[in-house]
C-alpha positions as semicolon CSV with decimal commas, in nm:
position;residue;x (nm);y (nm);z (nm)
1;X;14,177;-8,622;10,086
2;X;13,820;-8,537;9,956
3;X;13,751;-8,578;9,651
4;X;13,471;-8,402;9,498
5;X;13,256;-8,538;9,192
6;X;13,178;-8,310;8,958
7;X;12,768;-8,171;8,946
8;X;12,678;-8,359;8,591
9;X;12,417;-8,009;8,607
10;X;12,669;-7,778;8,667
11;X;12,887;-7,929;8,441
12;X;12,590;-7,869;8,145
13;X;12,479;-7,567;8,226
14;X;12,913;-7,450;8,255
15;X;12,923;-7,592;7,878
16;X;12,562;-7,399;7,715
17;X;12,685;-7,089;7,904
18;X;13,024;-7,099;7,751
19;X;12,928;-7,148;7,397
20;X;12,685;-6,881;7,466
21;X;12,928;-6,660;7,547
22;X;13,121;-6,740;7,251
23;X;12,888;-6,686;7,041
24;X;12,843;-6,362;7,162
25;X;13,185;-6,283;7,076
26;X;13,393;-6,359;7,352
27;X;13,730;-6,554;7,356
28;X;13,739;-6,953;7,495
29;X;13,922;-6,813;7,817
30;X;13,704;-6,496;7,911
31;X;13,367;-6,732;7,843
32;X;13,481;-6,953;8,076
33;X;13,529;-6,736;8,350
34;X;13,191;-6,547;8,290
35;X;13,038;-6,901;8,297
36;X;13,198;-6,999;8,603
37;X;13,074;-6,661;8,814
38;X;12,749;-6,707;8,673
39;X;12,719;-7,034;8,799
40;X;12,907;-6,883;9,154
41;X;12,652;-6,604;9,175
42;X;12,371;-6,836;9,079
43;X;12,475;-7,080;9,375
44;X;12,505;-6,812;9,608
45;X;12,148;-6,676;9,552
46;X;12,026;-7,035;9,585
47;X;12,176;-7,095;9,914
48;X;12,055;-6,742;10,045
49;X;11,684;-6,844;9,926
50;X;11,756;-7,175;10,135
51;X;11,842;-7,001;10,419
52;X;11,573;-6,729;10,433
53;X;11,320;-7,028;10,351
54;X;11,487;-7,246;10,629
55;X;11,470;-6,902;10,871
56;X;11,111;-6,772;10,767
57;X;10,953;-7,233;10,869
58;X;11,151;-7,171;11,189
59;X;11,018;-6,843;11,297
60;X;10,651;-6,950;11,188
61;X;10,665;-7,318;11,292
62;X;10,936;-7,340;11,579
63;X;10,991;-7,022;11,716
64;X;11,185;-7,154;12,040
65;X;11,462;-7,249;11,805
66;X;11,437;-6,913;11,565
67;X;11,630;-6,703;11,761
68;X;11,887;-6,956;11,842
69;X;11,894;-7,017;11,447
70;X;11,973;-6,613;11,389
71;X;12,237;-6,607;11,692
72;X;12,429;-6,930;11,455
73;X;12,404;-6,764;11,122
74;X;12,555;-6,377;11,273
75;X;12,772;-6,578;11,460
76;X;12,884;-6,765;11,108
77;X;12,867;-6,428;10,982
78;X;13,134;-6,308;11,227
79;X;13,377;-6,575;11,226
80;X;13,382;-6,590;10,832
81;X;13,494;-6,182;10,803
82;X;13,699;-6,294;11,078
83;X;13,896;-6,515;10,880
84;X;13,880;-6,325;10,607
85;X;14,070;-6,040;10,753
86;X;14,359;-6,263;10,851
């Protein structure tokens, strides 16, 4: 079983963002959900700015691997909706 450790960051910013939202008004419960999908959303606009970073050095410095790089991430693409629509 894999155990994951929990991001000491993550953990920080999940705490400032919850008292935020408390002091903004909101209950324990609903702060800690808004904390937690700002965190998710902030994630998942990191690891798109990885990718088009990673993407854009392989088109400009190795282009004999670029398109093999944008075949992988459609192909990703399509086997994730995949399994989402099962």
């Amino acid at each position: 079983m894999n155990e994951v450790t929990p991001d000491p960051v993550k953990q920080e910013a999940l705490m400032a963002l919850m008292a935020s939202f408390v002091a903004q008004g909101h209950s324990q419960d609903y702060a800690k959900h808004m904390a937690i999908a700002t965190i998710f959303q902030a994630d998942l606009e990191l690891r798109n700015a990885q990718l088009n970073r990673l993407l854009g050095w392989l088109k400009q410095d190795h282009s004999d691997l670029y398109s093999e790089a944008l075949k992988l991430t459609e192909n990703t693409r399509i086997e994730f909706e995949q399994r989402l629509q099962r």
